[in-house]
Structures are given as C-alpha cells and as structure tokens.
C-alpha positions, 0 to 999 in steps of 0.5 A, a space after each residue: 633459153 632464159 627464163 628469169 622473169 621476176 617478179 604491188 602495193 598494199 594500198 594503205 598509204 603507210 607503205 608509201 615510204 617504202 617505195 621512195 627513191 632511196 630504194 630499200 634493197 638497193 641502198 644497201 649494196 651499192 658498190 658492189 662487184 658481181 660475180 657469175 652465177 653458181 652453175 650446175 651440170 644441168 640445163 635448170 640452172 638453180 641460180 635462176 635460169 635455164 642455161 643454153 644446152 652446153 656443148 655435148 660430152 658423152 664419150 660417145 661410142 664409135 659404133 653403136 652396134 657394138 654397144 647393143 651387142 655387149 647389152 645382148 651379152 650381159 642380159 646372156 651372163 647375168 640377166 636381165 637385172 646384171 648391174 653392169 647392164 647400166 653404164 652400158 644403158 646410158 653409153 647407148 642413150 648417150 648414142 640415142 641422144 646425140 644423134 637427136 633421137 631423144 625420145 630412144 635416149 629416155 627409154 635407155 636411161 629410164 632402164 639404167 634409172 630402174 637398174 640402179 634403184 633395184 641394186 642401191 636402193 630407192 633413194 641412193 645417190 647413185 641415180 642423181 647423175 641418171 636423173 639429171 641426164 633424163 632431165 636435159 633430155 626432156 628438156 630437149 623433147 619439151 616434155 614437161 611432165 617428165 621433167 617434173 618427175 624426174 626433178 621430184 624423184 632428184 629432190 626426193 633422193 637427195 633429201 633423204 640421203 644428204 644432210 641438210 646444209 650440204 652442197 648436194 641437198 642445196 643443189 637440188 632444192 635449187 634445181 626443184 625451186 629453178 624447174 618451178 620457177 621455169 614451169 610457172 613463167 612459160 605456163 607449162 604445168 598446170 596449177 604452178 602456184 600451188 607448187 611454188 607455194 609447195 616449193 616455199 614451204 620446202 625451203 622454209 623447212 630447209 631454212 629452219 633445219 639449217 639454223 639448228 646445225 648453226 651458221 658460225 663458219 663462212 660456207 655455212 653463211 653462204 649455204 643460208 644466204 643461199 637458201 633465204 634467196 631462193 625462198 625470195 625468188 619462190 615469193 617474188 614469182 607468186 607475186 607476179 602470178 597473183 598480180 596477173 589472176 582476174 578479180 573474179 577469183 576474189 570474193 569482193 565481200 558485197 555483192 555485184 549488184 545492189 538496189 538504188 533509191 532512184 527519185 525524178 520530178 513529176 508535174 501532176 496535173 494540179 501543177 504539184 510537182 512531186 517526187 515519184 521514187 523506185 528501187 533500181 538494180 546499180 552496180 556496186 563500184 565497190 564490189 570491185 575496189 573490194 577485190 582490187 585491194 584482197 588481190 592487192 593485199 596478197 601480191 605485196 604480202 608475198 612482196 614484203 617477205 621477198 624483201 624481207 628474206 633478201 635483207 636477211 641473206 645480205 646481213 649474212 653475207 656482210 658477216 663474210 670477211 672474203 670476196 670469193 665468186 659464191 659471195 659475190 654472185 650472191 650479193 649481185 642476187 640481192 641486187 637483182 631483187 631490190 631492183 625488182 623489187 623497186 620496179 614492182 613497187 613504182 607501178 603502185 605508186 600512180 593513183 589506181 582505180 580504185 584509190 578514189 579521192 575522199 571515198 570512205 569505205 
C-alpha cells in the first residue's frame, strides 16, 4: 500500500518567474543516478511511503501450546512481572499473528511492551522493536488510533534516550513524520494538519540541534540532508491540505453581502424622465478574491519553504565526495520534490477567477 502523495501560487506576479520552465529544483540535479530508497523494518517507511507488508519472519514456534505452557510457568516461578515472561509474550503474539488473529497479537505484545517498561524504565530502548512489532499489527487491523500511539510512544523513547543526529533518533522521527504523512493522505485521523504542523516543528528542533553538534563529516551531512527533507515532505503535504480546505474557513475581510445604489429611468407623467434610486443588498465578488488569495497565500508559503529546505539538502549533498546509495537516494528525493514542486506551480500559472483583468483592489 503506497501512500506517497505529495504535494499554489501566491498571486503576486512577482513570483511568476519562479515557476518558468527552467524549473528552480529540477535544474539542479539533472544527471543524477537515483538509488533505492533508505527502508526500515516497519510497514511506515520513513523514506515516504508505506511499504508492502514483507514476508513474515517470526521463528514461529511448532506448537502454540507449548508456548502457553512455559507462559503458565514463568507466571508460577516468578510471577506475574518475571522478565523472562516478555520474549515469550512476543513468541506467542508472534503465534497470534501469523495465523491472521492480529487483534490476540496486540494484547500479547502490549503485555511483553508494559513488562519491559516496568524492568528498564519508560523510556529505554528496549521496548523499540515491541513498539514497532505493535505497529505492523495495527497496520494490519487498520487501527489507527493504535497506531498513532504506538508511533507517539516510539519517538517518545527515542528522543530521550538517543542523541540527536543518530541513526536510531533520525529513524524515528522519520517513522512519526511518514505515519503522519500516512494519516493525512488517506484522512484517517482527525485534525492532521495541526499534527503535521506539530511534526514540522519537531524537525525544525532536530534541524537545529543537529547543527550545534556540526556537520564537518560526510554522515553528519547525510543526517541533515535527511532531515531538512522530511521538514519539506511535512510542508509540502500542508500545502496540499490547505489547498483543498473550502474558502469558508477563511475570513475574506469584507463582508458577504454589501448594499448597491441602484438607479433606473422613470417617465413622469409631465413626460420628465427622472431617475428614481434605491439601495439593494449585492453580493460583494471580492469577499471571495479576498479569501481565494489568504488561502493562496498560506499554500505557497508552505511551498517556498519546501523549496527552500530541499535546496538547502542539496548544497549539503554536493559537499559529499562519494556516490554511496544514502546519497543517491537523497538526491532522487530532491528531484522528486522539484517535480512536485514544479507540477504545483504550473496549476497557478493559468489565469484564475479571482486574477481579473485591470481590477484595482
């Protein structure tokens, strides 16, 4: 299941030449060989998509029974909190799930999750592979909510335990950033553009914190490229969702419905004709010019700053002196973005209702 939908114009002509043909990103990169994409051991893929499920492998037990027995044993020995109890908590979700009962699966890995923050603490590492082993399943039940939890509680381990600028805090801001991506393409979460607005503002921090670390070697460069281009994935997919929001979330600035001096001819019975007025209620057009251009305003705001972040992953990327796959995969997200970029753009190129000839606002 792909979910890697992307993502107007301000309507001041002064950003017309922008948007030409010479294409800001794309011009950039031309020649450039792409690599795959960077993948992760979960369905959310935090290069951007949500990958096929992979092929399961659970080292499955031969009898699930004998898995419930040595559960009874350990509760026996060392009760109800024994730490041996967890690897068998997942050997039998493990059991659950592969024979499609992903809702048993859950409960079993929630109880090994609770187990291992109870003996390591709330936010050690060991409950990450948990955590994403309850993400693929409520993947697979298509519960979202769960999902959304268990992505939070990731990233919330993570950030506290890992530095910033290492792989295992990059991977799971990329699998919060992807989830969320995920949740506001196919609307399956309520009020997503609050949380990708959240989310851009998580890596605006990371972006920040990493540069105090400084980027002199080439994985610290691929760390930032990284980073700045899943901020610009985050705005890009706000400008599509602002894009698509009605005009009525937008206070035009005038009112709806104005009063009109209206005037027509009237013969009077001397054969004067006069001129006989009256004040009508009109529809004001620009009340909706007004909030065309704020919502317009907001979509390629967000647009200019996908640009600018994906430029600023490129220079970073040209000071790599090698063609290792991280790089080339990078490269090919920049050129993924000029294009979207570019496709955005040439929408707002046609005249517009609300771009109307010699009108003096």
């Amino acid at each position: 299941m792909t979910i890697k939908h992307k993502k107007c114009r301000y309507i001041f002509l002064i950003l017309l030449p922008l948007f030409s043909s010479a294409s800001p990103l794309a011009a950039d990169i031309s020649g450039v060989v792409y690599g795959p994409e960077r993948r992760s051991s979960t369905n959310l893929n935090p290069a951007g998509t949500v990958k096929e499920k992979p092929a399961l492998s659970l080292g499955l037990p031969d009898n699930q029974l004998r898995i419930e027995s040595r559960i009874r044993e350990l509760e026996q020995s060392g009760g109800a909190y024994a730490g041996d109890l967890i690897e068998s908590y997942l050997d039998l979700g493990n059991a659950y799930s592969a024979q499609g009962k992903h809702e048993e699966a859950i409960s079993e890995y929630d109880k090994a999750l609770q187990l291992t923050r109870i003996h390591n603490g709330l936010t050690h590492p060991g409950q990450l592979p948990v955590l994403e082993t309850m993400i693929n399943t409520g993947l697979e039940l298509q519960s979202w909510e769960t999902v959304d939890r268990n992505v939070a509680l990731y990233w919330h381990a993570a950030s506290r335990h890992f530095q910033p600028g290492s792989q295992e805090r990059l991977y799971a801001l990329e699998l919060l950033g992807s989830w969320h991506d995920m949740a506001a393409t196919e609307n399956l979460m309520p009020n997503m553009l609050s949380q990708l607005k959240s989310t851009t503002l998580l890596y605006e921090q990371e972006i920040g914190l990493v540069t105090e670390t400084g980027t002199e070697n080439p994985q610290a460069l691929l760390i930032m490229a990284t980073l700045l281009l899943g901020k610009a994935d985050l705005l890009y997919k706000r400008a599509i969702m602002v894009e698509s929001l009605t005009l009525t979330q937008y206070k035009a600035g005038s009112p709806k419905i104005g009063r009109q001096r209206q005037c027509v001819p009237s013969i009077q019975p001397s054969g004067k004709i006069t001129q006989v007025c009256s004040n009508i209620d009109s529809l004001d057009v620009g009340y909706y010019i007004n909030q065309t251009r704020k919502r317009d305003a907001e979509v390629f705001g967000y647009l200019n700053d996908m640009k600018a972040s994906s430029l600023e992953a490129f220079a970073l990327l040209m000071q790599i002196d090698n063609d290792s796959v991280e790089r080339l995969a990078l490269l090919s997200r920049v050129h993924e973005n000029s294009r979207e970029f570019n496709e955005v753009a040439a929408r707002y190129q046609t005249n517009l209702a609300h771009d109307i000839p010699g009108r003096k606002d």
